[in-house]
N, C-alpha and C positions, 0 to 999 in steps of 0.2 A: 287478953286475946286481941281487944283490939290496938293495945300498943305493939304485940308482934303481926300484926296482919299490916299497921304505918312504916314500922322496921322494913318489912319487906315489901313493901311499893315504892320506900324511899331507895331502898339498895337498887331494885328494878330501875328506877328513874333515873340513878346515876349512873347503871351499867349502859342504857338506852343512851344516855346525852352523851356517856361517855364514845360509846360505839359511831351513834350518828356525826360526831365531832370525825372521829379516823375518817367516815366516810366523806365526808365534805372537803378531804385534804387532796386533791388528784395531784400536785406536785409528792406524796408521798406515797403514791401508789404506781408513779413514774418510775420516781427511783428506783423504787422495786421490780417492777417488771424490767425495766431495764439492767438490773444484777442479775434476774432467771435469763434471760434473753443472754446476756454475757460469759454467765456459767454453761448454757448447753453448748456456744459456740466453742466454747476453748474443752468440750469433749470431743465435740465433732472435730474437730482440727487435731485432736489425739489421739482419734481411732484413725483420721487418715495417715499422720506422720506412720503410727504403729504398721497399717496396712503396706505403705511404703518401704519400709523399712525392712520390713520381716515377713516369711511369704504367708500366705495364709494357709489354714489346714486344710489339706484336700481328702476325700474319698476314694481319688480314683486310683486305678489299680496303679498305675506308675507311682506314683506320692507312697503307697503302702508298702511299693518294692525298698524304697529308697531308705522308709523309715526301720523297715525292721531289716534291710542287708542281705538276708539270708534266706528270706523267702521268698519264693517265685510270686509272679502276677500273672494273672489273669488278662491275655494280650487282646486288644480290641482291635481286629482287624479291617473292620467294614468293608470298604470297595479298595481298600490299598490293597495293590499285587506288588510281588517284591520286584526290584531293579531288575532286567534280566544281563546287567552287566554282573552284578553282586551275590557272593555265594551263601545262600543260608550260615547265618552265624549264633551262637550260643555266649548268654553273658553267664557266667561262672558267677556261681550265691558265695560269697564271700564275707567275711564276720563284717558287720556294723563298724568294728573298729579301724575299717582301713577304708572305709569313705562315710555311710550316713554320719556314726560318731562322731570324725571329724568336721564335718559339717556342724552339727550341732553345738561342739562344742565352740564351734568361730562365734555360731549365733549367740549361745550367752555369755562368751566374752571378747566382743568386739573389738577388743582395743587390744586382742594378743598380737596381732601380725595387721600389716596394707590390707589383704586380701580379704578378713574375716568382716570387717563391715559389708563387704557389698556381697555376698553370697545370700542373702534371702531371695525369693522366688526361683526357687532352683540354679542358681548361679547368675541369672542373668543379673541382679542387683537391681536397683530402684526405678520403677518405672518413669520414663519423662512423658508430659503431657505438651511441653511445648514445639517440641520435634514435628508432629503430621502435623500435615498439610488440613486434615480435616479432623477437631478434635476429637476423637474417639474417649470412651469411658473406660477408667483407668484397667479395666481387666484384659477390654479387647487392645489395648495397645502394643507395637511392636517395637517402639524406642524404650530402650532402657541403660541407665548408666552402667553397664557391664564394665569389671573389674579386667583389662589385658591376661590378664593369669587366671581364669577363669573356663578356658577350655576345655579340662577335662571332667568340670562338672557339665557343661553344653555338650558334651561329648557323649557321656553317659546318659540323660534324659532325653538326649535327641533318640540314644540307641533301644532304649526300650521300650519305645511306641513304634518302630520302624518295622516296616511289613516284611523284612527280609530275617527277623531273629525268628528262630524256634527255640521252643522250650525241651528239645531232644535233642542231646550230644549227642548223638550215634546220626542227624539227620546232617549235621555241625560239618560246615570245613573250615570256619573260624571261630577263635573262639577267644574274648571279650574279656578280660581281666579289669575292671573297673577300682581300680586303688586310686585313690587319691593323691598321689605321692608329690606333687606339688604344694596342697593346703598342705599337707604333712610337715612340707618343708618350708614354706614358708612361717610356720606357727612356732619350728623349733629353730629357727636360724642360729640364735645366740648358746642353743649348746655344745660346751665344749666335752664331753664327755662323748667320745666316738662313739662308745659301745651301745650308749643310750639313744644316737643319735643315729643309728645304724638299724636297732631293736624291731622296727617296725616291718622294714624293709626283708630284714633277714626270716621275719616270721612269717611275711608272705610267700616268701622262696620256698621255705620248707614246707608250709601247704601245699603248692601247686603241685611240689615231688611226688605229693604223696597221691595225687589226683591220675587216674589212669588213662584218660584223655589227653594229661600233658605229658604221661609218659610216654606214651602210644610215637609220635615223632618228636622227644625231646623239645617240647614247646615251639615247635617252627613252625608252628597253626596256630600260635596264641601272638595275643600284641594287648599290649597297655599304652593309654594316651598319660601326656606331661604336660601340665599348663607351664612350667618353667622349662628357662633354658636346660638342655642335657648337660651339660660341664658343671649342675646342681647336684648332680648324682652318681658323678667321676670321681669323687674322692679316693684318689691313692697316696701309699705309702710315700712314691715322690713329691707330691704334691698334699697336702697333712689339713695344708691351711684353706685350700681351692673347693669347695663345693658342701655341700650338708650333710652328704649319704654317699654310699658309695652302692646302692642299688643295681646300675648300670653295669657294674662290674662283675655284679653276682653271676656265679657259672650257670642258675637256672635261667638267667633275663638271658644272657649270651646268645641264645637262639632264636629268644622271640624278635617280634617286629616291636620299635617303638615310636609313637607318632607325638611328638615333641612340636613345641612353637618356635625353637632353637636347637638346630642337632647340630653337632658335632663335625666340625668340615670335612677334618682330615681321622678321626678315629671313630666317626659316626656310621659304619657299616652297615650297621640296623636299623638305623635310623631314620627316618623322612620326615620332613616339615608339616606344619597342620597350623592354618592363620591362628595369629592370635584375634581374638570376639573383637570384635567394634559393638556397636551403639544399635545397629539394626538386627532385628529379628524376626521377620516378616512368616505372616501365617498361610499366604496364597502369593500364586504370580502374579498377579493384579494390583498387589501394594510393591512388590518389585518393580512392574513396568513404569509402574505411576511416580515410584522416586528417579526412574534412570529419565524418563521424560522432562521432569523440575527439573533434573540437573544436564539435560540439554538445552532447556531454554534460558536457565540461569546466566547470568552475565559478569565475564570475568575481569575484574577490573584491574589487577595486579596483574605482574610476571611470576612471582614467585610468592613462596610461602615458606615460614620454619617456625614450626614449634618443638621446643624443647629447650632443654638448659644446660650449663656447664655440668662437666663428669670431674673427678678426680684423678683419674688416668691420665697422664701426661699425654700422650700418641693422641688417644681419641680425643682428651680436652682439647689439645693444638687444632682438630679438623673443625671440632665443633666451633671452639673460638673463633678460627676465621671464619667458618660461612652465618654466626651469630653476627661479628662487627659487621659482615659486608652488607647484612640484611638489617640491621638497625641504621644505614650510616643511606642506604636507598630509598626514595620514596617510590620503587615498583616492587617490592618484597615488605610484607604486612607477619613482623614478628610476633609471636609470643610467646612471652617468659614464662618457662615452668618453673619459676623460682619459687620453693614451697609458701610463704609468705603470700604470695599473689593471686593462687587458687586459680589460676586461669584456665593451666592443663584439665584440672578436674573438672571443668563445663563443658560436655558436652555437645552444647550448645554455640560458644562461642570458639569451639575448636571446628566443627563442620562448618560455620559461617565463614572461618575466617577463610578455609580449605575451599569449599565453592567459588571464592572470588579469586582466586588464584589459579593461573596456568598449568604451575609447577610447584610442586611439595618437595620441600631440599630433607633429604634423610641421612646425616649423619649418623656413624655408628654412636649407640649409647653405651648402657650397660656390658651392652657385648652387641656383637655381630647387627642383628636386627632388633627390629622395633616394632612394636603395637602401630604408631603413627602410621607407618607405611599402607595398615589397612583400611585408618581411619582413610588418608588420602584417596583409597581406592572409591570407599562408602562416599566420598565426596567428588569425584570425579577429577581429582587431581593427577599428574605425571608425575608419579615420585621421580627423585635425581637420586642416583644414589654414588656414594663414595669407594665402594668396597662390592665386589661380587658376590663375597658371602653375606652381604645384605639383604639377599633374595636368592641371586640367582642357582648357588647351590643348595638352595635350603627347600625350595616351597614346588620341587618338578613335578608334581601332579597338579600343578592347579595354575603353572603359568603356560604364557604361548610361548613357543619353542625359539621364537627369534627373545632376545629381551628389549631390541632397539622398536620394536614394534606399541614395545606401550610404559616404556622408563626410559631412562637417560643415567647414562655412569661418565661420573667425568674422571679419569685421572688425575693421580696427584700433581701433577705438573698444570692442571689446570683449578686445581682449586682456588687459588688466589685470582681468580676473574670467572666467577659463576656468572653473576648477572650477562657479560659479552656473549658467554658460550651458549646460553641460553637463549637469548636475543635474535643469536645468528640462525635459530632453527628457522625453518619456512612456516608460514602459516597453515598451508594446506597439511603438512608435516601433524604439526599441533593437534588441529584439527581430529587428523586419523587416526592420530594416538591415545587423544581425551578418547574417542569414541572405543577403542580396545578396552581402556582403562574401565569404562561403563560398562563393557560387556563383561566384564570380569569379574563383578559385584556380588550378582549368583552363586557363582560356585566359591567365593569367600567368604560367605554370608553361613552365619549359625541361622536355621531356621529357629521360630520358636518352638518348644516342648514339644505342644498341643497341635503343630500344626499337623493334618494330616495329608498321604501324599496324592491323595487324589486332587485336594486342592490346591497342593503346594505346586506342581507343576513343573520343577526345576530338579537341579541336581544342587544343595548345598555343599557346604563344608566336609558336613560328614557324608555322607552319598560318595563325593569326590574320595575323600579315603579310604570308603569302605569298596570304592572300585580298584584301588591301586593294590590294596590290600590282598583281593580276590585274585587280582594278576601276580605277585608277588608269591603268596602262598602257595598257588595252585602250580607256580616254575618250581619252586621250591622242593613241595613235596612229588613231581612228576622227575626230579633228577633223581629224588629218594627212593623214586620206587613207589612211592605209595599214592597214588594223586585217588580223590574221588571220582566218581563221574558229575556230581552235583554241580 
């Protein structure tokens, strides 16, 4: 007994010196805490990328419409009273598969199309913290990296919190087709299979047929928005290789309104322009007034400005080409190269700086017709110059001033080859009257965000602006038909 009672005071005595040893070591206690201290930070830094990245899940009734499609929400009215320009409109519950789905599926696989990374937080895409003026926390923020092609996701969430929908088509004189038909098309660009690539398009037609609401005046009370240009959704028999869908063409769309960020010049009948998203999305007039004021005191150090890059198009390469050399070869025009390599276009940041300090934003055509740029310049207080008329002027008539010489500049082709001169030769007082047009302009091109409500919001955005031209449109439309409401 008493060798096992020495046995165990000796083991005690070494577990004791062994332990008090660990304790006497604080360089090995450093280390350590400094590994815990290491690993919570690189969680912390992965729930923000994640929050970033992807929107978080909401409760509220908008977020519920979105995720199940098909079933109504529950509208939160409070003290918003509808527009009294704007006529009671109805959004049509249409299957998940022809918007939340597609959503969804951008979010879990990101790398199918441009567009599908930045679609988290309801389309607006990633929120930026370095933009305000005063840093707000990452929820209340109204900078966010918005995707240009992103519109008819801002278009749909703006529309379902908006004081003028009712959930009664019979109360209805508009009526809200929410498809996604731009993610649609930008997700499947690469199929060559018409029928396949047609499939979606053609199954929403035949729903709407069958809806008595859209029978009631052959869809000329109904309108769908397009974050892509419309010549994406022209695909004809003449043309096999031009566009993704031929949606547009469908004899059910033929009647509706379609409010596109590129319509159609000369075959866009139905058509009307609708900004493509910038960067800001302000939740009251008071973060509105506060940025047009920065960027009145702001100080312009350049003539000009151009962002963008060479096209493949011969016609538009040649325009772009010259006012790219003439603005690299000047030191009063501050380039930059959207050359993918260079990632410059995709900051945000360094594209409104560079637009602030410039007089005048040179906007050649890109891809087609118009550009995203044009509304960054406006968000920045820039003169777009533009090349081409249907760079704006027949594209966006509900939301520009009736003159265009009042707040842009078109130079003719005969004067392309000497921008910098023609520009020079404005008057300053000139400049001056135009920056300030441009600033007032901001509002009504501006996506509000989701959330904002309109009693705080105080203004007429983007969609407001549409959903006024829409109510004048519709309302001529169906009073020649014979059928107009009183509403």
């Amino acid at each position: 007994m008493s060798s096992m009672a020495e046995d165990k005071e000796k083991s005690f005595l070494l577990f004791s010196s062994s332990f008090s040893y660990r304790e006497v070591k604080p360089s090995s206690l450093l280390r350590r805490f400094r590994f815990v201290v290491f690993v919570v930070l690189c969680y912390v830094l992965w729930l923000r990328l994640l929050f970033f990245t992807f929107p978080p899940e909401s409760s509220s009734s908008s977020e519920r419409s979105v995720a199940g499609g098909h079933r109504h929400c529950r509208l939160s009215r409070s003290l918003d009273t509808c527009h009294p320009d704007i006529a009671p409109f109805y959004i049509h519950s249409i299957h998940p598969r022809f918007n939340a789905a597609l959503m969804q599926r951008c979010l879990a696989r990101p790398a199918s199309c441009d567009v599908c990374p930045h679609v988290g937080h309801r389309g607006l895409g990633r929120p930026l913290l370095r933009l305000p003026l005063r840093a707000d926390d990452v929820v209340g923020t109204s900078w966010y990296a918005t995707h240009p092609l992103a519109a008819e996701m801002l278009f749909h969430h703006r529309a379902e919190r908006h004081p003028c929908r009712t959930t009664d088509p019979e109360a209805a004189l508009l009526f809200y087709v929410p498809f996604y038909a731009g993610l649609h098309a930008a997700a499947n660009f690469r199929q060559k299979n018409h029928t396949r690539g047609d499939a979606l398009a053609v199954d929403l037609a035949a729903h709407l047929s069958s809806l008595p609401s859209f029978r009631r005046h052959g869809g000329r009370d109904h309108f769908l928005t397009l974050g892509h240009a419309s010549w994406n959704f022209m695909r004809s028999p003449a043309y096999p290789d031009l566009g993704t869908n031929r949606l547009l063409l469908l004899p059910e769309v033929a009647n509706m309104t379609v409010l596109t960020v590129e319509r159609h010049p000369w075959e866009g009948h139905n058509q009307f322009g609708i900004p493509y998203p910038s960067y800001f999305h302000p939740r009251t007039a008071a973060e509105v007034a506060e940025w047009q004021a920065e960027l009145r005191r702001f100080r312009r150090t350049h003539l000009s400005a151009f962002v963008g890059g060479l096209r493949s198009d011969e016609d538009k390469g040649s325009v772009r080409s010259t006012i790219m050399n003439q603005c690299w070869k000047s030191n009063r025009c501050i380039p930059v190269d959207c050359e993918a390599a260079r990632h410059e276009c995709g900051d945000p940041d360094r594209v409104l700086d560079v637009m602030r300090r410039a007089e005048f934003c040179l906007q050649p055509p890109g891809e087609s017709f118009t550009r995203r740029s044009t509304f960054d310049a406006v968000l920045a207080g820039c003169i777009p110059v533009f090349f081409s008329e249907h760079a704006a002027y027949t594209q966006y008539e509900w939301y520009l001033p009736g003159r265009p010489e009042n707040w842009s500049v078109l130079l003719q082709r005969d004067r392309w080859d000497r921008v910098e001169e023609e520009l020079a030769r404005i008057p300053r007082a000139e400049v001056e009257r135009m920056r300030e047009t441009v600033i007032a302009l901001i509002p009504r091109m501006t996506y509000a965000h989701p959330e904002a409500n309109r009693s705080e919001l105080g203004f007429d955005d983007a969609v407001d602006v549409a959903l006024v031209g829409l109510t004048k449109r519709i309302r001529a439309s169906l009073r020649r038909e014979g059928g107009v409401k009183a509403t």
